[in-house]
LUMSE-88204 format. One line per 4 residues: number of its first residue (from 1); their letters; for each residue x negated, y, z negated of N, C-alpha, C, O. Coordinates in steps of 0.1 Angstrom, whole numbers, plus 2048, in hexadecimal, padded with zeros to 3 digits. Atoms other than C-alpha are relative to their C-alpha. Example, Ala and Ser with C-alpha at 12.3 -4.5 7.8 and 13.67 -1.06 7.14 Angstrom:
<recs>
1> as> 7F7/7F4/800/785/7D3/7B2/7F7/80C/800/7ED/80C/7F9 | 809/7F5/800/777/7F5/7B9/808/80B/7F8/803/816/7F7;
</recs>
This chain:
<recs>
1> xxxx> 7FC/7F5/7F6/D49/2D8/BD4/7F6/800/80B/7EA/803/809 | 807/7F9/7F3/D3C/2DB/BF9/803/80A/807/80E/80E/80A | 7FD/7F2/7F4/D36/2F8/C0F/7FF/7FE/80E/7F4/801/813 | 802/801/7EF/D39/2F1/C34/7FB/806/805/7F9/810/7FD;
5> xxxx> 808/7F9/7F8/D26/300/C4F/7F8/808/7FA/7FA/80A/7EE | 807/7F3/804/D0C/31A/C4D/806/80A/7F7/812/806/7F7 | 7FC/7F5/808/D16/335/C38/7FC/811/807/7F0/811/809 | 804/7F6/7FD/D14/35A/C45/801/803/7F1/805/7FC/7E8;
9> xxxx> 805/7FA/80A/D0A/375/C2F/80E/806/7F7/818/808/7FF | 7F5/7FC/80C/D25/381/C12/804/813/80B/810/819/80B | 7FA/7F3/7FB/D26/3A5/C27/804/7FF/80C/80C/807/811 | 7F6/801/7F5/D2C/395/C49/80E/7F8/7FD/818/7FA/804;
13> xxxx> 7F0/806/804/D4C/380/C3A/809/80E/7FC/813/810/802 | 7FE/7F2/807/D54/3A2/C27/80A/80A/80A/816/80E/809 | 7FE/7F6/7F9/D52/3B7/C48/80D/7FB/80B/816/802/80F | 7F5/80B/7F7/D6A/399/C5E/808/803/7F5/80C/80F/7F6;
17> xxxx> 7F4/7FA/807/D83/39D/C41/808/80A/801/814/80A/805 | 7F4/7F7/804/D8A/3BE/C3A/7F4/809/80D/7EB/811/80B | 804/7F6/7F3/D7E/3CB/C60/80B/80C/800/813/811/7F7 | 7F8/7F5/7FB/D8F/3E6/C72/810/7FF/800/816/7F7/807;
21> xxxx> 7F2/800/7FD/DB2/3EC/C6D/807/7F8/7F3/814/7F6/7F2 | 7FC/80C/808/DB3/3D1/C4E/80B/80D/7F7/80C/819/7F6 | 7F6/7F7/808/DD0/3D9/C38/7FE/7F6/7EF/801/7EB/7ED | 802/805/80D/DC6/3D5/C12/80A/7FF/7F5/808/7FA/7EA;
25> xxxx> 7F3/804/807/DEB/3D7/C06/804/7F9/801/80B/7F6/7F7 | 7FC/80A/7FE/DF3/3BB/C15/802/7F4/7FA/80C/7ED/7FB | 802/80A/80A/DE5/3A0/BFE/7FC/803/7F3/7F6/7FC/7EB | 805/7FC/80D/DE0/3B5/BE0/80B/804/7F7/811/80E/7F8;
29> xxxx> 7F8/7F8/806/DF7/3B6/BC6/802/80C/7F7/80D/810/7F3 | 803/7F6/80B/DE7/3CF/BB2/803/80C/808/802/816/802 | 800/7F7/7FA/DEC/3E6/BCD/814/7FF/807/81B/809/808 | 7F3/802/7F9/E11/3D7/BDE/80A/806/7F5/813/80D/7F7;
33> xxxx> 7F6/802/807/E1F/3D5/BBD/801/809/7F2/7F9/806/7E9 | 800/7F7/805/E2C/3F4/BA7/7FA/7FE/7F5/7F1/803/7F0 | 806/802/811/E28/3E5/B86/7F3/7FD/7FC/7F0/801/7F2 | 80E/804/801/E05/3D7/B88/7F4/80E/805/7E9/811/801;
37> xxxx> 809/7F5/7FE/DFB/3F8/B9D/802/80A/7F5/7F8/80B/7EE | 7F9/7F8/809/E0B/410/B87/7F5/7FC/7F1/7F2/806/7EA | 805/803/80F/DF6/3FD/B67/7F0/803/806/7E7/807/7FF | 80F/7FD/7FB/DD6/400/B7D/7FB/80D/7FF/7F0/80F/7FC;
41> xxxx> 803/7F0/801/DDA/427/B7F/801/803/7F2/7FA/80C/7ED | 801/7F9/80E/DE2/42B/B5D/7F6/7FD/7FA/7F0/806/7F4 | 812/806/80A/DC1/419/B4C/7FB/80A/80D/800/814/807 | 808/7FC/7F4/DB1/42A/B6B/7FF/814/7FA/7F4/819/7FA;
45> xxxx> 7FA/7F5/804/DBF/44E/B5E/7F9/801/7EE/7F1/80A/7EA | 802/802/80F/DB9/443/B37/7ED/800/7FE/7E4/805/7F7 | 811/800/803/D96/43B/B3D/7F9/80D/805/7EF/810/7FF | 809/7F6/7FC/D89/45A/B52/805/80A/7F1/7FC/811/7EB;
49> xxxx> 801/7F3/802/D9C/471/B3C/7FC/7FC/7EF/802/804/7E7 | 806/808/808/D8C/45C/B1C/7F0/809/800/7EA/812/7FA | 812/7FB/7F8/D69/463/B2D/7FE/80F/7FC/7F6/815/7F4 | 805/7F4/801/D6E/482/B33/803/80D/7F0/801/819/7F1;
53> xxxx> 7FE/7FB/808/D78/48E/B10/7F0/800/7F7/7E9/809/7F2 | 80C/804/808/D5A/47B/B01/7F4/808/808/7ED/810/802 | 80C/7FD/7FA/D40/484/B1E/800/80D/807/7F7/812/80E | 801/7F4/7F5/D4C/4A3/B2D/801/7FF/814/804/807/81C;
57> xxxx> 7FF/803/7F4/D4B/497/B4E/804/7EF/802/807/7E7/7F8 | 7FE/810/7F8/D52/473/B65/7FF/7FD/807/808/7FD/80F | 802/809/7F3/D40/463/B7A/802/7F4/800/7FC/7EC/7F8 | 7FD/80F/800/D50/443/B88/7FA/7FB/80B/7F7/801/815;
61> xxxx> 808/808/7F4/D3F/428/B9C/80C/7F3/7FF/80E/7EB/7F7 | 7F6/807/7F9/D5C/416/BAF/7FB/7F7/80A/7F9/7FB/815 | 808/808/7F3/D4C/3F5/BC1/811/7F9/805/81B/7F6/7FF | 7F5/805/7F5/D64/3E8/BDC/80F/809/7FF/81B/806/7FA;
65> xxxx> 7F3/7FA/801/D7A/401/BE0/80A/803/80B/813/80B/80A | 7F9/805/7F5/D8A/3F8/BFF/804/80A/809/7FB/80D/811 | 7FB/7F0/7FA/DA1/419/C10/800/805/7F4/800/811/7F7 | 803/7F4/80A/D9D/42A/BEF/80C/803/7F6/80E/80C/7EF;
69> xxxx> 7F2/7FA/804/DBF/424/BE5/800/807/7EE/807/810/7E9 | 801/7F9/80C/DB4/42A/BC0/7F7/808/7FB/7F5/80B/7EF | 80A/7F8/802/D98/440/BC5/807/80B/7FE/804/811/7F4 | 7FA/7F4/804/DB0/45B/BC8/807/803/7F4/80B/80E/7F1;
73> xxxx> 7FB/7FE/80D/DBE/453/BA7/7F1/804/7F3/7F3/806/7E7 | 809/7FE/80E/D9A/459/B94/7FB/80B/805/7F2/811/7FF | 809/7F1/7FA/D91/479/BAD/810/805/7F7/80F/80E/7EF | 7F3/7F1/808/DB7/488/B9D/7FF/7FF/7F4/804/808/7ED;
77> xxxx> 807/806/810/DA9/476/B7A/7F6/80F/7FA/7F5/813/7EE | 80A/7F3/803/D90/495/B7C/7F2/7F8/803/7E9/7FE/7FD | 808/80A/7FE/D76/478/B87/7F6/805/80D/7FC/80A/816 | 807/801/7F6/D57/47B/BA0/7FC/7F3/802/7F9/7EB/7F9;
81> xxxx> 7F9/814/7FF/D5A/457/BB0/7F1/804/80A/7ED/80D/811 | 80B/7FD/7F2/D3A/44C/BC3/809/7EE/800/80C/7E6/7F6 | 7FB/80F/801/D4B/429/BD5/7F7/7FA/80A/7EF/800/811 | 807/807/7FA/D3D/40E/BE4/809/7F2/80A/814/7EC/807;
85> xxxx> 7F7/80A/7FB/D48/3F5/BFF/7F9/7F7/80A/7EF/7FD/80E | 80C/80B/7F6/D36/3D7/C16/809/800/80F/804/7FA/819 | 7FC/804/7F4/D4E/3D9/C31/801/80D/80A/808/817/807 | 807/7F3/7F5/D42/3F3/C4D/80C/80B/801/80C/817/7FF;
89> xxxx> 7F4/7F7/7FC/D65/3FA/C59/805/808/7F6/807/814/7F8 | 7F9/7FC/80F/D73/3FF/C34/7F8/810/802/7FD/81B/807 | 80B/7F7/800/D53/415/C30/802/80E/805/802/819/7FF | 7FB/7F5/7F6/D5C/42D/C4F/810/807/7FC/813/812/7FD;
93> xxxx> 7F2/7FD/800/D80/42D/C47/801/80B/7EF/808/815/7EF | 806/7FC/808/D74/43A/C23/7FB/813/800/801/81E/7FC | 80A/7F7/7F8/D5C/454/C30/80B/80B/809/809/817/807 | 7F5/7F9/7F8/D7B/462/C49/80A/807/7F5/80E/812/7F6;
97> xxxx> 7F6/804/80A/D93/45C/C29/7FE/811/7F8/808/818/7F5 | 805/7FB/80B/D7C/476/C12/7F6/80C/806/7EF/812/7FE | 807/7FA/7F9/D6A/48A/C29/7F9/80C/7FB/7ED/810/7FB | 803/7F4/806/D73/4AC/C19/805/7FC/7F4/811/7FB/7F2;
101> xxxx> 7FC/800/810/D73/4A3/BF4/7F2/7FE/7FC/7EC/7F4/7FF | 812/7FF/805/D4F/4A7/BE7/803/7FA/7F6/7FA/7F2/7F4 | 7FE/80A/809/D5C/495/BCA/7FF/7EB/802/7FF/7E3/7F9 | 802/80A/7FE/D59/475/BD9/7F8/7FB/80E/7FB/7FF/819;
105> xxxx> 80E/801/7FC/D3A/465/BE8/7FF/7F3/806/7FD/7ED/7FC | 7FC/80F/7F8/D3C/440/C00/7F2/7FC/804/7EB/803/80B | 80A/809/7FE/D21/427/C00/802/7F6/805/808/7EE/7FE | 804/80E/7FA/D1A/409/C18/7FA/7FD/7FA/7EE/800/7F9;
109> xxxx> 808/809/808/D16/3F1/C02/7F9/7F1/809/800/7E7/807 | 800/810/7FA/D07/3D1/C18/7FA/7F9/7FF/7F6/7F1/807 | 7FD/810/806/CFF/3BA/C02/802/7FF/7F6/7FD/7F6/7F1 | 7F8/7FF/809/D12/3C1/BE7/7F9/805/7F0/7FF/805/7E6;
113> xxxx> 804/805/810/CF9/3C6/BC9/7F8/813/7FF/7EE/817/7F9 | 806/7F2/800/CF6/3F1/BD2/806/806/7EF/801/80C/7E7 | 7FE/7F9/80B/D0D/3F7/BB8/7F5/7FF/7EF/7F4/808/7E7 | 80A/808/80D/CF4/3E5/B9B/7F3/805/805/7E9/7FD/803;
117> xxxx> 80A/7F8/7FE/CDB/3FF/BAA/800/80B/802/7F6/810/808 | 800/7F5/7F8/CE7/41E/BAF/804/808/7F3/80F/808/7F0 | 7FD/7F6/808/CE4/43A/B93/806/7F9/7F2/806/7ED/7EF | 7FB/807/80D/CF4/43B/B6F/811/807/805/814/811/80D;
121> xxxx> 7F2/7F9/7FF/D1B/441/B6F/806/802/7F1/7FF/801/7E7 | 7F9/800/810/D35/446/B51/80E/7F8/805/817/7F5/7FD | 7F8/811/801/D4D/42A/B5E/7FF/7FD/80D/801/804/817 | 800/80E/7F7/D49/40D/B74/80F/7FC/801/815/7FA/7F7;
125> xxxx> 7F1/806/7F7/D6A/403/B86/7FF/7F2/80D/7FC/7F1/819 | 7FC/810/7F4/D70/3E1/B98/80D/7FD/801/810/7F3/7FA | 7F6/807/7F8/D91/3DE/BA7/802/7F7/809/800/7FA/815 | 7FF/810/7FA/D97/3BA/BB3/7F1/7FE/807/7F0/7FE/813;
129> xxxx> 810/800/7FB/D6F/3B8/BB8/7FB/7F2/7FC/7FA/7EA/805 | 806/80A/808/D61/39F/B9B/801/7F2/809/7F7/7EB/80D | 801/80D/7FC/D70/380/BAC/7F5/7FC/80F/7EE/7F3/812 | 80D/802/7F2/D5B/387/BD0/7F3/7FF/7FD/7EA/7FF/806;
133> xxxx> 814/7FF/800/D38/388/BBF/800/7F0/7FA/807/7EA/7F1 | 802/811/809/D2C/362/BB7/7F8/803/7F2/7F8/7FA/7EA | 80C/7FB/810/D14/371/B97/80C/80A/7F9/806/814/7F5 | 7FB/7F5/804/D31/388/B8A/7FC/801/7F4/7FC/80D/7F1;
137> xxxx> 803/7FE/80C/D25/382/B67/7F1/807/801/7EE/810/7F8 | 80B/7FB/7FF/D02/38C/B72/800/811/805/7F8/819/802 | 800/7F4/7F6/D0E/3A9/B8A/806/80C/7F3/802/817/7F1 | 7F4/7FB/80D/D27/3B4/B6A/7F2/806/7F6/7F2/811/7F2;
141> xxxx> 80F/7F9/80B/D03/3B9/B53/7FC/809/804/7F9/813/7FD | 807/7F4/7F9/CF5/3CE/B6B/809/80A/804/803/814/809 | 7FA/7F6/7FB/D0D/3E3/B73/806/809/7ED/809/815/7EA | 801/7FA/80C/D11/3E8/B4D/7F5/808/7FB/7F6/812/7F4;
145> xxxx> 80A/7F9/7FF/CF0/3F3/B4D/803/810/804/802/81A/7FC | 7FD/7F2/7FD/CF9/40F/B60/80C/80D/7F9/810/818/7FD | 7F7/7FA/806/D11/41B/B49/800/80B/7F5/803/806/7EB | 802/7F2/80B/D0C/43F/B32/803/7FC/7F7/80D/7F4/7F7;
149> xxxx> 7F2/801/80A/D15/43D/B0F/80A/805/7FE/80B/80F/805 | 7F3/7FD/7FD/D35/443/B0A/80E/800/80A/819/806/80B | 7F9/7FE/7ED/D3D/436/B2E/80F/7F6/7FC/816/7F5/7F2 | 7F3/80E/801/D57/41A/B35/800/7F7/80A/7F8/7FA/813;
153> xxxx> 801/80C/7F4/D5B/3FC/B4D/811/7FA/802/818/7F6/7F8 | 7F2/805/7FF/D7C/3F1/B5A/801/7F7/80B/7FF/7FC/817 | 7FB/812/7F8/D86/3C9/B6B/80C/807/801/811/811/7FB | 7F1/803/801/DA6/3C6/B77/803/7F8/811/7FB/7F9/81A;
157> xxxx> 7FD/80A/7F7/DB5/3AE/B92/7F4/7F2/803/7F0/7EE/80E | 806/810/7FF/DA1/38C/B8D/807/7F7/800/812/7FA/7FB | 7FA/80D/804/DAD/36B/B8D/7F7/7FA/7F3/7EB/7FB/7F1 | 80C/805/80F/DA6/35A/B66/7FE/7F7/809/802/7F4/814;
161> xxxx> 806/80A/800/D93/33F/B64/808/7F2/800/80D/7ED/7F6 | 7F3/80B/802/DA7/31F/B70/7FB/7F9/7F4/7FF/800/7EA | 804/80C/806/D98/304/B5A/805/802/7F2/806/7F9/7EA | 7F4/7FF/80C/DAD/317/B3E/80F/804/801/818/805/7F9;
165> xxxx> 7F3/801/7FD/DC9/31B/B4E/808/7F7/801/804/7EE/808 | 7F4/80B/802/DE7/304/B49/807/803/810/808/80D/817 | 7FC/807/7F5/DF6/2EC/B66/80B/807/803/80F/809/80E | 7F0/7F5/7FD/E16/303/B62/7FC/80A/80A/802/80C/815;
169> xxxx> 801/7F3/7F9/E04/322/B6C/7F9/7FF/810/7FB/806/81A | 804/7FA/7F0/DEF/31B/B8B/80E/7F6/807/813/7FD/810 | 7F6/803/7F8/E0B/305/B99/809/80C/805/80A/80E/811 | 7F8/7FB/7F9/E22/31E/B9B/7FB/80E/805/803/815/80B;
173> xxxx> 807/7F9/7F9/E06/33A/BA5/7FC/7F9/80D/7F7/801/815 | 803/806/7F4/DFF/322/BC1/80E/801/80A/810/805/815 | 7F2/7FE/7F9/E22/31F/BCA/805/808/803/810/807/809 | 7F5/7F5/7FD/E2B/341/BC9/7F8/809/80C/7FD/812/813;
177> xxxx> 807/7FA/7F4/E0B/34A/BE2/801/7F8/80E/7FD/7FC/818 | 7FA/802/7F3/E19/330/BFA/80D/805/804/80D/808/810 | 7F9/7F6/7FC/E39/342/BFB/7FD/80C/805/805/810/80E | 803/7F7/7FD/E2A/35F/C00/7F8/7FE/80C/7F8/809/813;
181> xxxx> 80E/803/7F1/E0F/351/C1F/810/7FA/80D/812/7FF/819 | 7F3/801/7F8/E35/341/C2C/806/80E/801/80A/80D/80D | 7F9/7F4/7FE/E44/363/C2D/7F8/80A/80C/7FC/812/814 | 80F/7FB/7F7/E21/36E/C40/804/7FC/80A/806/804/813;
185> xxxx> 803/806/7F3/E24/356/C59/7F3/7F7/802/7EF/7F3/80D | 80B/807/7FF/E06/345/C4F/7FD/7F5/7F7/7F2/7F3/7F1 | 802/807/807/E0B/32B/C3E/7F8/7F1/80A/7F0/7EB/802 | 80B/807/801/DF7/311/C50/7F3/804/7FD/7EC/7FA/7F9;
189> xxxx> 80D/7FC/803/DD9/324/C4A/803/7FD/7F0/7F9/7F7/7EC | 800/800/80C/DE4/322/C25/7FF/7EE/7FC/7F7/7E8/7F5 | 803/810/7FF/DE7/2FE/C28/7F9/7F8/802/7F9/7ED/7FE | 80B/806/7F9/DCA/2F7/C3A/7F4/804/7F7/7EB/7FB/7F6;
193> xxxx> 803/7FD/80B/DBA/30B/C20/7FA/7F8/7F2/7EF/7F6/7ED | 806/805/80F/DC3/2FD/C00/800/7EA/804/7FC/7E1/7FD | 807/810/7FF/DBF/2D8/C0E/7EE/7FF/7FE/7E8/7F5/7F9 | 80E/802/7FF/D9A/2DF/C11/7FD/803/7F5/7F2/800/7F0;
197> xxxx> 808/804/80D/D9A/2E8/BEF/802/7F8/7F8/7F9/7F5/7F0 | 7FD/80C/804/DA9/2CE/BE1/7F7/7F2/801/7F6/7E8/7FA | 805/80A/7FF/D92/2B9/BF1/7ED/806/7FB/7E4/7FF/7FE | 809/7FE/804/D75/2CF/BE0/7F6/807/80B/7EC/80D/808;
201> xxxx> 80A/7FC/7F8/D67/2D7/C02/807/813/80A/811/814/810 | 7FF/7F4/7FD/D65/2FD/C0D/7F6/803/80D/7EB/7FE/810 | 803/7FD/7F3/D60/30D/C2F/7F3/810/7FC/7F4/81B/7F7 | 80C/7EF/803/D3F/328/C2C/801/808/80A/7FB/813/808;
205> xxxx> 7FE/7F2/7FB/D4A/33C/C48/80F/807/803/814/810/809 | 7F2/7F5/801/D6C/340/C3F/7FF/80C/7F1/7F8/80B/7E7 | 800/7FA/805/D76/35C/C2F/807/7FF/7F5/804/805/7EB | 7F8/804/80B/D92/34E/C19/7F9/7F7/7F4/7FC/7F6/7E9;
209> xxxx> 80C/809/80D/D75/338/C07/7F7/80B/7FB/7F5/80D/7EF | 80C/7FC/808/D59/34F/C05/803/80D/7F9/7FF/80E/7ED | 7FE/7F8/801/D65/370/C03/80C/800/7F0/80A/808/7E6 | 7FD/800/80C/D80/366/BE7/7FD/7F2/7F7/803/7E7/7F4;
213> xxxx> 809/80D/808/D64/353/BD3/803/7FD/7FA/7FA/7F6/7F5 | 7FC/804/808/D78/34C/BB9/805/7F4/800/805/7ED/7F6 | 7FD/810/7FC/D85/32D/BC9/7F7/7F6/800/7FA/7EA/7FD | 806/80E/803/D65/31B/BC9/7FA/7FF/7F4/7F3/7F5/7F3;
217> xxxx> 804/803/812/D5B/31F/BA2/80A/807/7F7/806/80F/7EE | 7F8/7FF/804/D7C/323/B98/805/808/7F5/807/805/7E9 | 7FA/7F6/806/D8A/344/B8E/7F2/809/7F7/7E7/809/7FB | 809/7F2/805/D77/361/B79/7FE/7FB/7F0/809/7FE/7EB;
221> xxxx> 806/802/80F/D6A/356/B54/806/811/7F8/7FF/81B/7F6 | 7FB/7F2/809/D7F/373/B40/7FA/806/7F6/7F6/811/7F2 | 808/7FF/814/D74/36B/B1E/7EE/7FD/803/7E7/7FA/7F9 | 80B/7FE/806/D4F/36B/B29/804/80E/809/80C/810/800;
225> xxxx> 7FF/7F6/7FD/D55/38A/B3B/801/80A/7F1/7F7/80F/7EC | 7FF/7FD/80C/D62/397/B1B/7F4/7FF/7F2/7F2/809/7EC | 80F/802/807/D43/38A/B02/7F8/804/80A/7EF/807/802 | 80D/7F7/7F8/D2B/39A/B1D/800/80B/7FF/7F5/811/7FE;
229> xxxx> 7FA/7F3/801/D40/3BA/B1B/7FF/802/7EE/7F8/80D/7EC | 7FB/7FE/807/D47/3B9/AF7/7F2/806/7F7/7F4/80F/7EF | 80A/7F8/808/D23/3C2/AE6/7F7/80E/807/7ED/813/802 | 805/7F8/7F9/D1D/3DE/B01/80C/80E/7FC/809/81A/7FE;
233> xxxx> 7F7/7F5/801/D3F/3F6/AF6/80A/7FB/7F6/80F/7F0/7F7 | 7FB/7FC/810/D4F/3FD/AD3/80C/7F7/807/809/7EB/804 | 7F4/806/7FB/D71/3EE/AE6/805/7F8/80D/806/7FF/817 | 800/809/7F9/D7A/3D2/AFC/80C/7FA/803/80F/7F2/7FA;
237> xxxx> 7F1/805/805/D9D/3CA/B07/801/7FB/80E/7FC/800/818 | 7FD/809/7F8/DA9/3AE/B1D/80D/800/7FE/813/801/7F3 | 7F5/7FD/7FC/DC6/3AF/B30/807/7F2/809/801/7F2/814 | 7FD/804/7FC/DDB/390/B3C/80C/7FE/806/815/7FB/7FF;
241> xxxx> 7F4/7FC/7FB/DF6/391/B55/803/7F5/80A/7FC/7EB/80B | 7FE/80A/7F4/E08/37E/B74/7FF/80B/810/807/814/813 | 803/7FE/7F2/DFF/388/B95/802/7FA/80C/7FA/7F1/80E | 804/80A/7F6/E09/37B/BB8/800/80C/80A/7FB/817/807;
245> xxxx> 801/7FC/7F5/E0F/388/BDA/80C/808/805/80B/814/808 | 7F2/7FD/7FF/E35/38D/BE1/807/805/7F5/805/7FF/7EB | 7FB/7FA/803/E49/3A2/BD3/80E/7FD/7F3/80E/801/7E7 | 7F5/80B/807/E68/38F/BC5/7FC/7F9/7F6/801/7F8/7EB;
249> xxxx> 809/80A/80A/E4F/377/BB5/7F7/808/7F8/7F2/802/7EE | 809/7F7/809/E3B/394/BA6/80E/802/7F2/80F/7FD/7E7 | 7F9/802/807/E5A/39C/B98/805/7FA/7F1/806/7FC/7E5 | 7FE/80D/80A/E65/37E/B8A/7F4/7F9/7EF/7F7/7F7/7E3;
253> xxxx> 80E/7FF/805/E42/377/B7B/7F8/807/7F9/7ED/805/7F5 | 7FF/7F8/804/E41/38F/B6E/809/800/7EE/806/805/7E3 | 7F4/804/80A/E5C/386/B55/7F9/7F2/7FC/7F4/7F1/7F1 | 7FE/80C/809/E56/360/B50/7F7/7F7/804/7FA/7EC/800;
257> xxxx> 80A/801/7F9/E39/356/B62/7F2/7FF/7F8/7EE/80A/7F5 | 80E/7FB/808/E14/34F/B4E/7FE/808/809/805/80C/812 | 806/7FB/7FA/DF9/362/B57/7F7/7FE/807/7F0/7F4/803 | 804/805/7F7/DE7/362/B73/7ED/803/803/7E4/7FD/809;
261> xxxx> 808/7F1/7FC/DCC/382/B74/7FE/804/7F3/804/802/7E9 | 806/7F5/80C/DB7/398/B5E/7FC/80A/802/7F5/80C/80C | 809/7F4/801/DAE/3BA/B55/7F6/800/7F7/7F8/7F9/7ED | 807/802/810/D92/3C1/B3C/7FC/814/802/7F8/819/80D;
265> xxxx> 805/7F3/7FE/D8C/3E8/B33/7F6/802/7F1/7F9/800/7E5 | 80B/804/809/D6C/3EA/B1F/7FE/812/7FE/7FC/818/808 | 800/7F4/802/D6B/40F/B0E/7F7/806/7F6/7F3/801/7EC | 80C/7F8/811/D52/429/AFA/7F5/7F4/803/7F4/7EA/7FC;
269> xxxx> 80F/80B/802/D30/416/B06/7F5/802/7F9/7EF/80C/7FE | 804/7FF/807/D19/411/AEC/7F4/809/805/7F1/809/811 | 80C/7FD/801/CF9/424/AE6/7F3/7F8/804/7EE/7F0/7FC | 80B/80D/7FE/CDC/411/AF9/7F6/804/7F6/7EC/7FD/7F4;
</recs>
């Protein structure tokens, strides 16, 4: 694997992504697409009101929480959300978003490792996060750390780990995110893309390489995620699904499609 050019820093790629005006429905299906969103609020729902049975209260630490679209599902959870985000604009738009709700609290994160320092919480939330940190297994310990007994931790929207994935499934997860980049209007960029990975060599100041780092050490390690998670809380459940872009093909993929994506919701954390 090569990285071309210079490399800027992981929060200026971050802040060019998801600048002013970015729209985070756009490429997200956990957010486009009812059925995947719909399963995100309900564990999202199960776990505050879990928490808060055991702990009396819930504080959540939400790293990259984009416009907030599910922040407001763990402030109506009965949740005090402190979130965190690297990209300025996001940050502001946040901050505007939440203004009057003293229940939730917005941090400029800019260089990503605030959340794995800031306070104890009673659940840790990463929606589509894990794959942008290159250490997620390291960033994942630490952020367990900060976790109360009786807290919880909840993954969801990763890419698994290719190198166990069968030739069936990423072909037609590849094939169904160039349909979807043709429907865009951008399919040479998608092209131009995945030729450079194919040939192992990645661009360090694009954002399609660094920002979704999953492409250059291929996909998210599930199952160690899971053994890292699993001696830290009485229960540990891994969630495998199909995920794309478009709508039609969510569908479909839904039905007959491997899987593509993971959740993992790690519950009741042990006694340190």
């Amino acid at each position: 694997m090569t990285v071309t050019s210079a490399t800027p820093s992981m929060a200026e790629l971050q802040e060019h992504e998801h600048g002013a005006g970015h729209d985070y429905a756009k490429g997200s299906p956990h957010i486009r697409h009812h059925t995947i969103r719909n399963r995100v609020i309900d564990d999202l729902h199960a776990v505050v009101g879990d928490v808060m049975d055991r702990n009396g209260k819930c504080r959540v630490l939400e790293l990259g929480a984009g416009h907030g679209t599910f922040t407001d599902h763990l402030v109506a959870a009965g949740a005090e959300v402190t979130v965190t985000e690297m990209s300025r604009p996001s940050v502001d738009f946040l901050q505007r978003r939440f203004r009057h709700n003293p229940n939730v609290t917005v941090l400029h994160d800019t260089d990503g490792n605030l959340g794995c320092q800031t306070g104890q919480f009673d659940v840790v939330v990463c929606i589509s996060v894990l794959h942008h940190i290159p250490d997620y297994l390291g960033s994942t310990k630490q952020l367990i750390e900060r976790i109360v007994p009786g807290g919880a931790f909840l993954s969801v929207q990763d890419p698994l780990w290719y190198p166990r994935r069968s030739e069936v499934s990423m072909t037609l997860d590849r094939g169904a995110y160039f349909l979807w980049r043709l429907g865009q209007g951008e399919m040479r960029r998608g092209i131009a893309t995945r030729l450079r990975r194919m040939r192992g060599v990645y661009d360090g100041t694009s954002e399609a390489d660094m920002v979704e780092y999953h492409v250059v050490r291929k996909g998210v390690d599930e199952e160690a995620l899971q053994a890292l998670l699993a001696p830290a809380f009485e229960d540990v459940r891994l969630r495998r699904y199909w995920s794309t872009q478009a709508g039609l093909l969510q569908s479909i993929g839904d039905r007959f499609c491997p899987p593509t994506t993971f959740g993992l919701i790690a519950m009741r954390r042990c006694s340190q």
